[in-house]
N, C-alpha and C positions, 0 to 999 in steps of 0.2 A: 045145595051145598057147594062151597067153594075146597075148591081141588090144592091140596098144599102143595107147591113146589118140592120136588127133593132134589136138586138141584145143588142145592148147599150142601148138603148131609153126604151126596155122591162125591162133592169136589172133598170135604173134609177127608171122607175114605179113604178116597184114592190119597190123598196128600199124606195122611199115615201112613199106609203101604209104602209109595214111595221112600217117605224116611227112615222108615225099617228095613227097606232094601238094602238103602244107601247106608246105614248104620251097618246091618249084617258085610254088608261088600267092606265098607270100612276096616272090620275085626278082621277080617280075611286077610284081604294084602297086610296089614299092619302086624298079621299072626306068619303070614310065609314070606314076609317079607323079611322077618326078623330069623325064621329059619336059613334064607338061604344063603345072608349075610355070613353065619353059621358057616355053615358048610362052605361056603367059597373063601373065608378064613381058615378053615381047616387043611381045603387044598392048595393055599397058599405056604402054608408052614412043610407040608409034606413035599410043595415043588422044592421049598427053599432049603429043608435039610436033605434033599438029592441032591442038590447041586454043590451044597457044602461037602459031601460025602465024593460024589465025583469031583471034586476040585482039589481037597484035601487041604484047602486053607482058612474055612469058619469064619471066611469073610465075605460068603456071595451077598448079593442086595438082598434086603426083606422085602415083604409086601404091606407093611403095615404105613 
């Protein structure tokens, strides 16, 4: 009997795994990425109406 290679069927495997990796990693950063944008515009509005508050003229710079 001749012995089949799986040589093929192991590269195919792994080559899914890898692109479900790389998909799964993708959602991630593209998921806390868009969180933290979030949040660092949050603290950008909270620095900017302290500064408006200590200045008392509604005109400090924004962050946007």
């Amino acid at each position: 009997m001749h012995r089949r290679s799986e040589r093929g069927a192991s590269a195919v495997e792994y080559g899914l795994l890898v692109s479900g990796v790389a998909g799964l990693v993708a959602v991630i950063v593209f998921s806390l990425g868009r969180v933290a944008g979030e949040q660092m515009n949050n603290d950008c509005d909270a620095i900017t109406g302290q500064m408006n508050t200590a200045l008392k003229s509604g005109s400090a710079p924004g962050c946007h």
